[in-house]
VOPARO-209226 format. One line per 3 residues: their letters; for each residue y, z, x of N, C-alpha, C. Coordinates in Angstrom, 1 decimal, decimal comma, padded with zeros to 4 digits. Each point is the difference from the previous one (the first is absolute). Layout:
<pts>
a	Y:Z:X:Y:Z:X:Y:Z:X; ...
</pts>
This chain:
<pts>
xxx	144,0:039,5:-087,1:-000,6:-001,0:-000,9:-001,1:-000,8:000,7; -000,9:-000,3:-000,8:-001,4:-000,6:000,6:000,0:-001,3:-000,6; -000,4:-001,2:000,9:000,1:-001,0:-000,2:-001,2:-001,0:-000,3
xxx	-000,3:-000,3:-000,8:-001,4:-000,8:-000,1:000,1:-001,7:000,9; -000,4:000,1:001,1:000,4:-001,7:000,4:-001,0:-000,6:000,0; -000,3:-000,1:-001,0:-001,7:-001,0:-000,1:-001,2:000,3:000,8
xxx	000,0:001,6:000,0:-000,8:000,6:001,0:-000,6:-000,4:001,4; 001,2:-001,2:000,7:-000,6:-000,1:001,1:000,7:001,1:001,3; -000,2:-000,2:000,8:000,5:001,1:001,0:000,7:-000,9:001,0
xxx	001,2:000,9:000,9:000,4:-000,1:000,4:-000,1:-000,1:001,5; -000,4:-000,9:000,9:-000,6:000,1:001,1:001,1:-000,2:001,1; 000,3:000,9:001,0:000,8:-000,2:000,9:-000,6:-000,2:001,3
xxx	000,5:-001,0:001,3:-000,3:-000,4:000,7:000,8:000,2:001,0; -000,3:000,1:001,4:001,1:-000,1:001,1:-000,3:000,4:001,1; 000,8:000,2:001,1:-000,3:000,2:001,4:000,3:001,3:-000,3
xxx	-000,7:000,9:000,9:000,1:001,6:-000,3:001,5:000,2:001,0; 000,7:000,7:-001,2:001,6:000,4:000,0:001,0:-000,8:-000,7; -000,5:-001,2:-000,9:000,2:-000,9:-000,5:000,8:000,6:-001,5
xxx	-000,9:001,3:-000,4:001,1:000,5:-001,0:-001,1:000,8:-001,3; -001,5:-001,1:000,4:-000,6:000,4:-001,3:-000,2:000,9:-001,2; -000,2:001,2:001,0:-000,1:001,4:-000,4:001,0:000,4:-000,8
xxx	001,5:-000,6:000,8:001,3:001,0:-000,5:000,2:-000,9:-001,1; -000,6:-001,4:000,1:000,8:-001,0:-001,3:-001,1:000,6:-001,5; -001,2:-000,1:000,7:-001,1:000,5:-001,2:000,5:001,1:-000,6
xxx	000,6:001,4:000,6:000,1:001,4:-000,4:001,2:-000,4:-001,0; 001,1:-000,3:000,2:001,4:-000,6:-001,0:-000,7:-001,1:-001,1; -000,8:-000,8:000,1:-000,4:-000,7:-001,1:-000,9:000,8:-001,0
xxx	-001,3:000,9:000,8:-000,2:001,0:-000,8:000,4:001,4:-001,0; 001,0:000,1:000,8:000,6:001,0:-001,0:001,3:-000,6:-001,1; -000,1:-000,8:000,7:000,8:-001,6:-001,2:-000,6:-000,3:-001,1
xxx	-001,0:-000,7:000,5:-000,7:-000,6:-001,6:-001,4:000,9:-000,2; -000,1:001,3:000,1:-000,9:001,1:-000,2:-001,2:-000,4:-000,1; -000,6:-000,9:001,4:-000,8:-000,5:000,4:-001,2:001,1:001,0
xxx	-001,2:000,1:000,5:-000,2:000,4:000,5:-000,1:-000,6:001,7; 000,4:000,6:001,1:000,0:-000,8:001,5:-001,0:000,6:000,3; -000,7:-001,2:000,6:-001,4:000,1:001,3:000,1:-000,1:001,4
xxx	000,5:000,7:001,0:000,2:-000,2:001,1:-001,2:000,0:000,3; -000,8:-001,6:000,6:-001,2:000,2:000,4:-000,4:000,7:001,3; 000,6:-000,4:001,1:000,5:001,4:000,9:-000,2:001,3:-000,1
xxx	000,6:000,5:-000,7:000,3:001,5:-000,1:-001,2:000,3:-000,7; -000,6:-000,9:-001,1:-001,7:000,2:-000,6:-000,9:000,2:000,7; 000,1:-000,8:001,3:-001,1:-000,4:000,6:000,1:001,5:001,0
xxx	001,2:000,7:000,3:000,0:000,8:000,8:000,0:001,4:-000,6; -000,2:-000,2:-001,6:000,2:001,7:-001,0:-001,6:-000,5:-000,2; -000,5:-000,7:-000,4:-001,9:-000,1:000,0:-001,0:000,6:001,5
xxx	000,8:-000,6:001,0:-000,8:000,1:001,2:000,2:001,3:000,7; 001,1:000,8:-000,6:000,3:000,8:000,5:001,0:000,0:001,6; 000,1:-001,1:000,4:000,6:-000,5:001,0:001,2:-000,8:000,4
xxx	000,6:-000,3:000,8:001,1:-000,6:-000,1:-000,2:-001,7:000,4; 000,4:-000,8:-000,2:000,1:-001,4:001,1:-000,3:-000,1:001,0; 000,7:000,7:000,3:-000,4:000,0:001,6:-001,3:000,4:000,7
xxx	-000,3:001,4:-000,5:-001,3:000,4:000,2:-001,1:-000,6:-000,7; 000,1:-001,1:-000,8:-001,4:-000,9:-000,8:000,3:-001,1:001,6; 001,3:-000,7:000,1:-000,1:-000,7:001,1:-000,8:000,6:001,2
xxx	000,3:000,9:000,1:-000,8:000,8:001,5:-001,5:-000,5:-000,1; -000,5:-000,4:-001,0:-001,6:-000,3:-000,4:000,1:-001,5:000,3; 000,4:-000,5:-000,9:000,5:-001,8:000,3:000,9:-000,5:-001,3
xxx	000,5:-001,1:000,4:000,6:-000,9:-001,3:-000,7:000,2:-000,8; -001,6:-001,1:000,4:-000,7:-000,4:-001,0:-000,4:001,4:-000,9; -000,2:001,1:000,3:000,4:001,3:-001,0:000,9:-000,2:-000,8
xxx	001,2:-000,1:000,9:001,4:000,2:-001,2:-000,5:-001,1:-000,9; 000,3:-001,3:000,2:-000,5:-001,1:-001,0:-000,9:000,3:-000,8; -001,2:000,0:000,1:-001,0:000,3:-001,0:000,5:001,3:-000,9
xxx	000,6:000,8:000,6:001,0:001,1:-001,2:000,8:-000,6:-000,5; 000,8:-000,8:000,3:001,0:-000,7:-000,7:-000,7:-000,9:-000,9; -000,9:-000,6:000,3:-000,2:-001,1:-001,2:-000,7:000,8:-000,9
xxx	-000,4:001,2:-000,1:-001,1:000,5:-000,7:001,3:000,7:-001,3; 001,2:000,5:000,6:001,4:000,2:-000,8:000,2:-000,8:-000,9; 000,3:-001,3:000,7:000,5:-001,1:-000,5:-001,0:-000,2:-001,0
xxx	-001,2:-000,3:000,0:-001,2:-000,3:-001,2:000,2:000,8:-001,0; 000,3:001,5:000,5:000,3:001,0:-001,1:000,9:-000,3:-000,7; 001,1:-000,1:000,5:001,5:000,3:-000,7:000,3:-001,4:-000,6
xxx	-000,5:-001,1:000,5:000,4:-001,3:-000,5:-000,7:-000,1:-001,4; -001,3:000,4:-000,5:-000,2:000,4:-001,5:000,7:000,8:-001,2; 001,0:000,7:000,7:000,8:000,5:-000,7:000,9:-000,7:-000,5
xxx	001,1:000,3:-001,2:000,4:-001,1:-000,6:001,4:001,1:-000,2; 001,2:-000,9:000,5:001,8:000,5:-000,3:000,1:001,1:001,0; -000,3:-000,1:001,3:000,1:001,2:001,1:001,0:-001,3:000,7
xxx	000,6:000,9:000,9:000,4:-000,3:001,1:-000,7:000,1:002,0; -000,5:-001,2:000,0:-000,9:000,5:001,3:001,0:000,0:001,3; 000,3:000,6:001,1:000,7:000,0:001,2:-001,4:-000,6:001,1
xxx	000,1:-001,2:000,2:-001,1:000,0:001,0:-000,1:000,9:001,5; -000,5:-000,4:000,8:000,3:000,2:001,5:000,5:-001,7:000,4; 000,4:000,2:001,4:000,7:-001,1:000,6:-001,3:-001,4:-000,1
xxx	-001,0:000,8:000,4:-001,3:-000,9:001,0:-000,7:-000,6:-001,8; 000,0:000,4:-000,8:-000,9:-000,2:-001,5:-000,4:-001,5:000,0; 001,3:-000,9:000,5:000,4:-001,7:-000,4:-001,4:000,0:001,4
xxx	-000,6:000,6:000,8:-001,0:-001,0:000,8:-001,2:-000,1:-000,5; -000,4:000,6:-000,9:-001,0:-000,2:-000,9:000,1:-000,8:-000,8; -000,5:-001,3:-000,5:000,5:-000,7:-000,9:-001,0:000,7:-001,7
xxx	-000,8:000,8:000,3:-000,8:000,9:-001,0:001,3:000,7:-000,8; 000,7:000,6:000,8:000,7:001,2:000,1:001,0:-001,1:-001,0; 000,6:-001,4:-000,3:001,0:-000,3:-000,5:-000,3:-000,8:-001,0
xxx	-001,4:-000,3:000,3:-000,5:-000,6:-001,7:-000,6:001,3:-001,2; -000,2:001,1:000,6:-000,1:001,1:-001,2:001,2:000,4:-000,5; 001,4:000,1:001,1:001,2:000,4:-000,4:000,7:-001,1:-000,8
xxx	-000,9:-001,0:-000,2:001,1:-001,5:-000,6:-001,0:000,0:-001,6; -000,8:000,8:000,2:-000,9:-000,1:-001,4:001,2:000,4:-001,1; 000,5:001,2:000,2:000,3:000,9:-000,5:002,0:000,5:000,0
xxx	000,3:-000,9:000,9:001,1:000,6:000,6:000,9:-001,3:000,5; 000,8:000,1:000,1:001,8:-000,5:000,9:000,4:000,4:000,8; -000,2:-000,9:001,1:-000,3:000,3:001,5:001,6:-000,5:000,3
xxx	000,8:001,3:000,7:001,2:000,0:000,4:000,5:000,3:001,3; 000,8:-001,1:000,7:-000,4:000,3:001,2:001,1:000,7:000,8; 000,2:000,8:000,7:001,3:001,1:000,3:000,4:-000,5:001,2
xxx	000,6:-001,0:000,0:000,5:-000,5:001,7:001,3:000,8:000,1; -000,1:000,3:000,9:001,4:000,5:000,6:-000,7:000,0:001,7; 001,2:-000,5:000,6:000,6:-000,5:001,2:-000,9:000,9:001,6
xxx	-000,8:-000,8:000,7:-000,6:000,6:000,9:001,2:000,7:000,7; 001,0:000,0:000,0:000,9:001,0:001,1:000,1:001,3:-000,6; 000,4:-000,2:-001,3:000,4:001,2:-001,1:-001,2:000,9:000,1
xxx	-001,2:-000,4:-000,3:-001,3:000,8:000,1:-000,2:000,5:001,4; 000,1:-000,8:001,6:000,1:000,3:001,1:000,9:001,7:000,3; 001,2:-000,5:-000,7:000,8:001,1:000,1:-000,1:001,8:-000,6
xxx	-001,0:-000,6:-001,2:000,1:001,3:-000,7:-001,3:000,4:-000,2; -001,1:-000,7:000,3:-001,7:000,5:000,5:-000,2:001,4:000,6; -001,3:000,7:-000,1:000,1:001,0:000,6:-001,5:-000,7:000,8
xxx	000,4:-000,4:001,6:-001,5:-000,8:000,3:-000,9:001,1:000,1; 000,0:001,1:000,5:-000,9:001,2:-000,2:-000,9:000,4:-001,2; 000,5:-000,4:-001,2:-000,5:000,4:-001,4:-001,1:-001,0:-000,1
xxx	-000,2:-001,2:000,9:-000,4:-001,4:-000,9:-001,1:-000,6:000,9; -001,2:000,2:-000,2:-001,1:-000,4:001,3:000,7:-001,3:000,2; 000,1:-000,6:-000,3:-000,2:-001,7:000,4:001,2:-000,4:000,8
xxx	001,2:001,1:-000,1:001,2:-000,1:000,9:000,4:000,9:001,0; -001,5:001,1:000,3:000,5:000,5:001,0:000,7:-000,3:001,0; -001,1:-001,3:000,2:000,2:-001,1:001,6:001,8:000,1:000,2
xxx	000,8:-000,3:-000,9:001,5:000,0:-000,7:000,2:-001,0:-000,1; 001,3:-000,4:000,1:000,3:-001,6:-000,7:-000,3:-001,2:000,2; -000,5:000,0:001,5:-000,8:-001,3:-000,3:-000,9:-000,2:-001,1
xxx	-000,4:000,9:-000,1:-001,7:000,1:-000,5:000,8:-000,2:-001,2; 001,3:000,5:-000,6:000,4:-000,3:-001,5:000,1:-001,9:-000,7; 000,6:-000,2:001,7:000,4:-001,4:000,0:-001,0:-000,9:-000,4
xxx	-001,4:000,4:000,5:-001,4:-000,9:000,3:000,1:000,2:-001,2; -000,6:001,1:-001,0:000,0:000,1:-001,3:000,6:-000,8:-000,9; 001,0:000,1:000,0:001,4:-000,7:-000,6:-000,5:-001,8:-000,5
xxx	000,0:-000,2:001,8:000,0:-002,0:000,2:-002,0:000,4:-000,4; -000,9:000,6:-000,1:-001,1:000,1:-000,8:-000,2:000,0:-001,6; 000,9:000,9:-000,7:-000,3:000,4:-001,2:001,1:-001,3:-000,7
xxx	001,2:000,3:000,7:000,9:-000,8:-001,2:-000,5:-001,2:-000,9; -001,0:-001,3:000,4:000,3:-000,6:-000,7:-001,2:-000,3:-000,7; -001,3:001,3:000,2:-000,4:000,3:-001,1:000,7:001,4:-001,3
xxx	001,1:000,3:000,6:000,6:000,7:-001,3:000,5:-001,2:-001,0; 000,6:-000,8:000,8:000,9:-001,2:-000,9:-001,4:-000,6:-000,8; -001,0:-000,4:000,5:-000,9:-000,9:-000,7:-000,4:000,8:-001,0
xxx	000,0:001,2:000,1:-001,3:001,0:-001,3:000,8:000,4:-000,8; 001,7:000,0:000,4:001,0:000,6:-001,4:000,1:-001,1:-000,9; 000,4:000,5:-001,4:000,3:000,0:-001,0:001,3:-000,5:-000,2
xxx	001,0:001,1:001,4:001,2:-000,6:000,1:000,3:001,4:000,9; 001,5:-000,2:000,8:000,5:000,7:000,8:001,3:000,7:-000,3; 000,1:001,0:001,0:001,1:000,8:-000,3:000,8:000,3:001,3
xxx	001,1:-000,2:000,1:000,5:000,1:001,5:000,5:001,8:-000,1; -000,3:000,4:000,5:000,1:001,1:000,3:001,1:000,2:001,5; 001,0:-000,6:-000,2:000,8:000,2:001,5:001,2:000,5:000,2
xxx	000,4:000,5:-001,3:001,2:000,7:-000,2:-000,1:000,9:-000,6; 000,7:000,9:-001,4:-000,6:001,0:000,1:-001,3:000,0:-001,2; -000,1:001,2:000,0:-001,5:000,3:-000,9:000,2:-000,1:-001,6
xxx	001,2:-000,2:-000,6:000,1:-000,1:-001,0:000,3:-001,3:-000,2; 000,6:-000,9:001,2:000,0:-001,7:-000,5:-001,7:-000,6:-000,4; -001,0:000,8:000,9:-000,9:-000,3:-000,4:-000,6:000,1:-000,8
xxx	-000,1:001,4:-000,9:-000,4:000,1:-001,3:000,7:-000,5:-000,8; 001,2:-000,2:-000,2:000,4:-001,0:-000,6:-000,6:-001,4:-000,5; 000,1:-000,6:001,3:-001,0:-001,3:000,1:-001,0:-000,4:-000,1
xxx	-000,9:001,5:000,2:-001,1:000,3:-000,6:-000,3:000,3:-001,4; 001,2:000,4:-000,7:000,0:000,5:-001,5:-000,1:-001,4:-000,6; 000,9:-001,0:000,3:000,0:-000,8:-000,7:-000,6:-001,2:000,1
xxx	-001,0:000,4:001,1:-001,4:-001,1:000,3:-001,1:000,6:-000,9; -000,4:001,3:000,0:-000,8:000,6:-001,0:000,8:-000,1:-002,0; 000,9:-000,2:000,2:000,6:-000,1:-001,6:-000,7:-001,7:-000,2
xxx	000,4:-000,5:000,8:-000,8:-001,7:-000,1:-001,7:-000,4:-000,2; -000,3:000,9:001,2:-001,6:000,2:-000,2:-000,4:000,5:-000,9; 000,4:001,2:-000,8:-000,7:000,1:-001,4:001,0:-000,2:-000,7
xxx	000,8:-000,7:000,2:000,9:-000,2:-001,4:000,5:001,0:-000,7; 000,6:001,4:000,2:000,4:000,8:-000,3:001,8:-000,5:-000,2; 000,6:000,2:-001,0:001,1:-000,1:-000,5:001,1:000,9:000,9
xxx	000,7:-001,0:000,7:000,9:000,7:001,1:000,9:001,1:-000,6; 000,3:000,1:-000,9:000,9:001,2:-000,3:-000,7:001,5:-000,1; -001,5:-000,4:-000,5:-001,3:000,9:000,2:000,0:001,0:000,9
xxx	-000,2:-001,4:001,3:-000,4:000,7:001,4:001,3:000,6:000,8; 001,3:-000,4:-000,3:001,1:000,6:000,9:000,1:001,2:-000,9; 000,0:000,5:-000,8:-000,2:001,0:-000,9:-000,5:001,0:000,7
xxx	-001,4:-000,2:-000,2:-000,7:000,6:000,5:000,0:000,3:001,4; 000,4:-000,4:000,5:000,5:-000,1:002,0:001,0:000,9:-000,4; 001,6:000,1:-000,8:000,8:000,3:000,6:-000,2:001,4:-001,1
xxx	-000,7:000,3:-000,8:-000,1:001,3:-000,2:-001,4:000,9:001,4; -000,2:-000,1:000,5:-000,8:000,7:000,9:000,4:-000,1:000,9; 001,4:-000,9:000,2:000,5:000,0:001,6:000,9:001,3:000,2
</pts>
């Protein structure tokens, strides 16, 4: 079932391992939304992966990322997955706030520590310190630029949960609507 939410989009935020991807994929096949993993865009356009655009420099990755973000943030009732780094642009969060409900995926720097793959992820090869610097860097521009947060620290379904019923509030969708619709595609 497809859900009209006042055509704005769904914007997810977080430290990479935070959940985004896996919480966006369950909300999209939930409320028969379309997901944007701007990541995985940036690396099905370039033909390349993360890591290998990093091999050039950040300021690469970035300028691909915000060029995503410009794209996809005009779109209207998508679900966007950002990357971790999106919130350092402050460009990057006033096109996503045009359009969208900025949601922020905290879950617990040990939990992500534990279940990261640092090899997958330029910015953590260094390994956990480097996750840590990140962390005490990004966190309390995620808190400033959300909309509202999601603890993501137990399992993955408390979160959507609490994510369901923060999006039933944001567009005012009628709670019997949206569990409906959740518990027939679950």
């Amino acid at each position: 079932m497809v859900i009209n939410m006042n055509m704005k989009n769904i914007v997810l935020i977080g430290m990479p391992g935070s959940g985004k991807t896996t919480i966006g994929k369950i909300l999209s096949k939930s409320l028969g939304l379309k997901l944007v993993d701007i990541d995985k865009y940036i690396e099905k356009s370039c033909g390349k992966t993360i890591s290998q655009i990093f091999t050039e420099s950040e300021e690469v990755f970035r300028k691909l990322e915000m060029d995503a973000v410009y794209k996809f943030s005009k779109e209207k009732g998508i679900i966007i997955s950002t990357g971790g780094g999106t919130i350092k642009n402050y460009s990057n969060i006033k096109a996503l706030k045009k359009n969208g409900i900025i949601i922020f995926i905290d879950r617990p720097i040990e939990n992500i520590a534990a279940k990261v793959n640092f090899g997958k992820r330029p910015l953590l090869k260094d390994g956990i310190e480097r996750l840590y610097r990140l962390y005490d860097e990004r966190y309390g521009l995620y808190k400033k630029y959300s909309d509202f947060q999601i603890a993501n620290d137990d399992s993955l379904e408390d979160a959507v949960a609490l994510l369901t019923l923060n999006i039933q509030d944001c567009f005012q969708i009628p709670i019997g609507l949206l569990f409906v619709v959740l518990l027939n595609e679950s």
